[in-house]
Structure formats: C-alpha cells, structure tokens
N, C-alpha and C positions, 0 to 999 in steps of 0.2 A: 651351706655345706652340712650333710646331712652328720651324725655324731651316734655310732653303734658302740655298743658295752656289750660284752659277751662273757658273760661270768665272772666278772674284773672281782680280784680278792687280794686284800692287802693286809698282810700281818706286819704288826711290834712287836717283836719277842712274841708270844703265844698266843697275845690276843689281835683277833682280826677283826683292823679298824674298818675294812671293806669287806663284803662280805656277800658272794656271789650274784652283781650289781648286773643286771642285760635287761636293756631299754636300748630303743630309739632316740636321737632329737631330732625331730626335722630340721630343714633347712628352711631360713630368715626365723623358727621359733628362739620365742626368749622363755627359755627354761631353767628353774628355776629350782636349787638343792637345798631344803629347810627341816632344821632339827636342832635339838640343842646343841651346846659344846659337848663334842668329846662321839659327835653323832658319826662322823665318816666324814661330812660331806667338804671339808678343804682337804682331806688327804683326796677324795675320787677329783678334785679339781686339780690338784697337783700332778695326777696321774693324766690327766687330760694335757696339761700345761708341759707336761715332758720332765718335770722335779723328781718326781716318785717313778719308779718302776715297779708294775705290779707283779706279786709273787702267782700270779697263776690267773687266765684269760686273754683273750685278744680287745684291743682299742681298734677303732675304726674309724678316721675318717672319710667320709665318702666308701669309696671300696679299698681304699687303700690302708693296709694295716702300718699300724703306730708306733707297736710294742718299744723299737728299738732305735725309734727317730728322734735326734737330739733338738730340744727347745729350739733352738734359732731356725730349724730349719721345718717348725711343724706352722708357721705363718699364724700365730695368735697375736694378740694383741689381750694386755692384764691390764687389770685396774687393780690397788691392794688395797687394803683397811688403813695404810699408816700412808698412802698418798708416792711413796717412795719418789720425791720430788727431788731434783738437786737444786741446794737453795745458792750457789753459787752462779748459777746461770740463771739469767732472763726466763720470764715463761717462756717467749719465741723460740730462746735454746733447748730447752726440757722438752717443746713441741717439736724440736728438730731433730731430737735424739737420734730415733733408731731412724729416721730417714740419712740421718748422715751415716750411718753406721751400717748402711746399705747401700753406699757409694750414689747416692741421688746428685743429679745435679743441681749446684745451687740457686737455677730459676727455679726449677717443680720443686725443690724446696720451701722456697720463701710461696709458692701460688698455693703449695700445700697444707700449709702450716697454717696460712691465714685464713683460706676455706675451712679447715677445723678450729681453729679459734672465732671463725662466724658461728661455728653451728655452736658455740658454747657460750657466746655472749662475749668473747671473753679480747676481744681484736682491737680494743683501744687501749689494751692494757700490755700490747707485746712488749715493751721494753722495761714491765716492773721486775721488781724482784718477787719471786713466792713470798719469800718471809716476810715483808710489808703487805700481805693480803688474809683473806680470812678463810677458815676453811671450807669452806665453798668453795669459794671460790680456786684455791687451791684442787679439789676434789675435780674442778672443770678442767686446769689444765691437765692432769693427771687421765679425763674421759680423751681430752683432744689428743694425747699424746700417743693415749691406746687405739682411735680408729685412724690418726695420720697416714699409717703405715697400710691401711685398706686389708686390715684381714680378713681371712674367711673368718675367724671366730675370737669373739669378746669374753673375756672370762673375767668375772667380777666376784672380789673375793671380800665382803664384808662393807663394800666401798662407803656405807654412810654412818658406819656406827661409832663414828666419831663428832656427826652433828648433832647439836641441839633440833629436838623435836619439832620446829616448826619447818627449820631448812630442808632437816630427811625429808616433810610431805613435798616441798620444793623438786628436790633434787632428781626424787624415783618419780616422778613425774617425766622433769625433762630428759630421763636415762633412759625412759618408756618412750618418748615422743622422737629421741636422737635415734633409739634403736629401727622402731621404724622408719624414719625416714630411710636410713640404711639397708635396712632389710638384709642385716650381719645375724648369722645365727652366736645366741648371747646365753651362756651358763652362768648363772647368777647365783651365790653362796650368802644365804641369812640367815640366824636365826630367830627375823621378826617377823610374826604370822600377817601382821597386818600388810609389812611391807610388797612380803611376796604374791599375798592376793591383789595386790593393786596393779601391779607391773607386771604377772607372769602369764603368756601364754597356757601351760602349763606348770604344775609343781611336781616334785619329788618328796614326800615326806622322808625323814629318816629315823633310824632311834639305834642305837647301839651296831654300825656299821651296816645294817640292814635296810632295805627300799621295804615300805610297810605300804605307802599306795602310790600311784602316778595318777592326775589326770587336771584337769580344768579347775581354778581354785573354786567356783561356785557347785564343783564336784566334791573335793575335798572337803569345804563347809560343810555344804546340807545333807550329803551322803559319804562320814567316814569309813574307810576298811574296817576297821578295827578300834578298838577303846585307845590305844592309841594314838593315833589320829584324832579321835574327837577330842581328848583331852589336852593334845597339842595345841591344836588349831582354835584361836578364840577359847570360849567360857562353856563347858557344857554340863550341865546336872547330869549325875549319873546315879541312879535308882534303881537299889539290891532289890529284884522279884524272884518268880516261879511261878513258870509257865506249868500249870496244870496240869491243862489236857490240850487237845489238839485235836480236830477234826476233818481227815483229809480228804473227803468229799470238795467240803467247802475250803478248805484252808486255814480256816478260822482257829483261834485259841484264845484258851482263858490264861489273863496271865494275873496272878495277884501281889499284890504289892500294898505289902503291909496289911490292913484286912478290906483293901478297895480291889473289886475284881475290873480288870480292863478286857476288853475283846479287841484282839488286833489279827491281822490276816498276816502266816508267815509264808515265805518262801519254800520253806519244805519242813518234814514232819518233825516236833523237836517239843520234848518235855524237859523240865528240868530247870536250875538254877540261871537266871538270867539279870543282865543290867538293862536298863533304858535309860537312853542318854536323848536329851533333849536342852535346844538352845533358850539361852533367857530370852529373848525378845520374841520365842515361840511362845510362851506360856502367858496367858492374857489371867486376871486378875478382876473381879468386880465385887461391886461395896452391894450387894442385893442377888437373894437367892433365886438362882437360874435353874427352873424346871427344862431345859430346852438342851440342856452340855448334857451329852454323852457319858462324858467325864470329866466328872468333876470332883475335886476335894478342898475339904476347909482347911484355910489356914490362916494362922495369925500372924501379923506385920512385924519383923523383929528386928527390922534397920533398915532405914529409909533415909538416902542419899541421893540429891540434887547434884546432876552434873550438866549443868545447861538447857542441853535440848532434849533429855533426858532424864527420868528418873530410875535408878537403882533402888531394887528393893530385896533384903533377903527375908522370906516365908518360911514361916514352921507350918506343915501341913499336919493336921490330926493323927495323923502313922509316926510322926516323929522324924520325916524328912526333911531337913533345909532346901530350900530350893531359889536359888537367884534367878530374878526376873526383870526385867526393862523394860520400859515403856516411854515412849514417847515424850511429849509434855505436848506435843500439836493432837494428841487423841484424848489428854485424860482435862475434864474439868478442874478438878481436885486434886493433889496428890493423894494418895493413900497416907497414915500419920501412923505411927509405932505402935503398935500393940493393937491394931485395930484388926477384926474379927472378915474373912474377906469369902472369898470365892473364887478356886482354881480352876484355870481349862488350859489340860495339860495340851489339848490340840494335837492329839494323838497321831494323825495323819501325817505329822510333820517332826513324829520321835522316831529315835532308830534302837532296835532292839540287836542285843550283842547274847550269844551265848556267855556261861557261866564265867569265862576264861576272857570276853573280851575279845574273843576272834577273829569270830564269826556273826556278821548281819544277818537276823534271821527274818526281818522283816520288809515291805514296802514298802518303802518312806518316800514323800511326796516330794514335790524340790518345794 
C-alpha cells in the first residue's frame, strides 16, 4: 500500500513539530524517518497511525484519504520502543490480541498465531510468560503481534533501542528479512544512522520538523542535501574555504582552503564563502612524499586509536584543520604513531562542496 503526505504540518502551541512533509512511500518499501529527538519524526508516525491529527494537509493511503479515519479502522499494525507487552498473558495470548478483538475464529487463530510466531523463532515458547524472557525476545513477540493481524502497513516506532548493541545488529536484521518476506510496506522511526542504513529501502532525514533529503541510504551517505545531512549521517570533516573564482566555460573553480588552493568542477557559477565536507575513510594518509596527489596536505598525527579492524586517527593539517581519518588495518603495514609527520589525499572526487550557509551542493561528487 502505497503512503502520500501532502503538506502534512503539525503544531504545539506555536511551534511546528511537522512541517510541510509531501513524499511518497511506495508499496512493499520499508521506509524509514531519521533525525534526532525533538526532530518530527514520531509525531509524522502518529499522524500516520491515526494518534495525532494534523493541523493542515491531506494523508493518503493508497487513494484513499486518512485525514479523519479512526486508528482501528486505518488496518496498521505498531511495534513501540517499550514493547507495550501484557505480561499477564502468555506470548500465544499477546499474539492473539487483536485477532481476537476482530472477532477471528479460534482455528485461524491458533494456525495464525503460530505461523507468526514461526516467522520470529519464537513457537516453542507459546505458553511462557514475557516476563521470564529477555528483551529480544520480548521485542519478537511484540514483531509477531504487529503482522498476525496481516496489515497493509508496519509502523515501527524506536523498536530496538532498548537492546544491548550486539542484539539491535541481530534484531534490524531479522525485521529487514521478516519485512521482505512479507512484502508489508513498513515506516520505521530511529534515531540510529547506522541502523537506518542497513534496513531502509529508502530514508527520510529530518532536523527541526522539517524533511531536509529523501532517498537511498548509500544516496544519503555519499551524496548529502545539505550540511545537515552530512553532519547527521555518520562522521564528516567539514572544511571552512572560498571559492575564488570560477570558470564557466569549463566549470572548473579555484577553491582555497587555508593557503592550499584545490580545483573542483562545480555544478553552476558560484564565488564566495564555502564548506567541504568529506568522509574519514575518504581521506587516505601516507608516511612518504607523494609527487603524484593532486591534492595533497601535510599533516601531523595527533591521536591514534586502534579499533580492531580499524585504525582511527585524528590529523592536524599545516592550515590548522583537524581532520578524522580511518583506515583499514587489512590496507596499512604500520600504523601511523602520534605526532608523526604524514601525507594528506583529501580525494577530492569523492568530497562534497556546500555553499557558505550549508545548503546548497555545489559540486560533483563521485558515489
């Protein structure tokens, strides 16, 4: 089932936590609303779910408008952040909830319940109580409880950020592998970048009630909207320049940054105060001077942290920019060691250039 926003705008007293929201979701995508707290994105799920009504736009499922159709009868299925489990019943009873409460009869009940308690591992365990179990697994009867019911649409509202870090990689796995199987269109509410790039069809970024980009997460990474987005999403260095001049034959501009001048090709004509935002694990680093980099700057080693497969390092470059960088441990011989004297290749091709403000991209960034 397809899911239209048409201007959807929600106010508190004066301030508007939504803020004229119109996208698409296709139907079977698992899409996906990420931003910090306080960003919009569980009030616009609320609004979806039938909780909230919004002060001004149209909701749309399919072609059929929302605006004024009460929760029970807009056929979603929730997952929430606190599991909303009754620990008085059996999981089998918690999976039977809203079946029973749609007058099912009690064969397609018990064949339905246990069909969804397959798909969650979870069918050897109908007759425990939740509260003798762990939150996992809790979190599974709470997934079987939301598709028993076969809805067109899964709204999941923070669902794992009550596990310990090894389970969430578990969890948004098997919520990625259930979803398709299904092929349930699924709005999904995080505030965890990693999370969302692993499980989402598409993303939503948000930031102050506001949709700042939509599209594919390996869109969002490598190509943010705005400084926003970059500075969300993952680690990005962002470096105060000034774009020169600009050439619009060629396209070409001089941008300078600090007293190291860079050539990058922009999109259209543009002088003036600029950021370049570029990822650590973009910026390569060597112990011996490279005639061959384009661009390159010196910089000294000012913290160097081992994280397994991995080495973290933060660089002062000769301009006086900090700059974090990653690196492998399967590419490097050596580590780099503190205060050691190096060699920058900022890998220009693969940085994204924002006007002064952070807006606007003004250049071509490679994926």
């Amino acid at each position: 089932m397809k899911v239209r926003f048409d201007q959807i705008t929600k106010y508190f007293g004066q301030a508007a936590a939504v803020s004229g929201a119109e996208f698409t979701i296709d139907d079977g995508e698992f899409f996906t609303l990420l931003g910090p707290s306080g960003c919009g994105k569980t009030t616009l799920l609320r609004i979806i779910a039938g909780f909230y009504q919004q002060d001004q736009g149209d909701l749309y499922f399919g072609s059929k408008l929302m605006n004024i159709v009460p929760t029970h009868q807009r056929n979603i299925g929730m997952v929430f952040q606190n599991y909303a489990i009754f620990p008085h019943m059996s999981v089998f009873d918690n999976v039977a909830y809203g079946l029973k409460a749609r007058n099912i009869n009690k064969t397609q009940i018990a064949k339905r319940v246990m069909e969804a308690l397959e798909m969650v591992e979870l069918q050897h365990l109908r007759d425990r109580s939740p509260s003798d179990m762990s939150g996992g697994q809790q979190q599974r009867i709470a997934l079987a409880r939301a598709v028993v019911i076969e809805p067109e649409l899964l709204l999941m509202d923070e669902p794992l950020s009550n596990l310990d870090a090894k389970l969430r990689i578990k969890m948004r796995a098997d919520i990625r592998a259930l979803q398709k199987k299904l092929n349930i269109t699924t709005i999904y509410v995080t505030h965890d970048q990693e999370e969302a790039l692993a499980v989402s069809d598409r993303i939503a970024v948000m930031s102050r009630g506001v949709i700042q980009q939509i599209g594919s997460p390996r869109d969002i990474y490598l190509k943010p909207a705005n400084q926003t987005v970059a500075s969300f999403i993952g680690t990005s260095n962002l470096l105060e320049g000034i774009v020169k001049e600009h050439d619009p034959s060629t396209g070409l501009a001089v941008v300078q940054l600090g007293n190291q001048l860079l050539h990058m090709k922009l999109v259209r004509a543009y002088v003036g105060k600029a950021l370049l935002s570029i990822r650590p694990e973009r910026i390569r680093l060597f112990d011996n001077m490279r005639s061959d980099l384009a661009h390159k700057l010196i910089g000294i080693v000012r913290q160097s942290t081992f994280l397994g497969g991995k080495m973290h390092y933060v660089v002062e470059s000769e301009q006086g920019h900090l700059l974090e960088v990653e690196q492998q441990m399967s590419v490097l011989i050596e580590p780099f060691e503190e205060n050691q004297r190096l060699v920058v290749d900022l890998q220009l091709e693969h940085a994204v250039l924002f006007d002064g403000k952070g807006e606007e991209v003004l250049n071509f960034a490679a994926p």
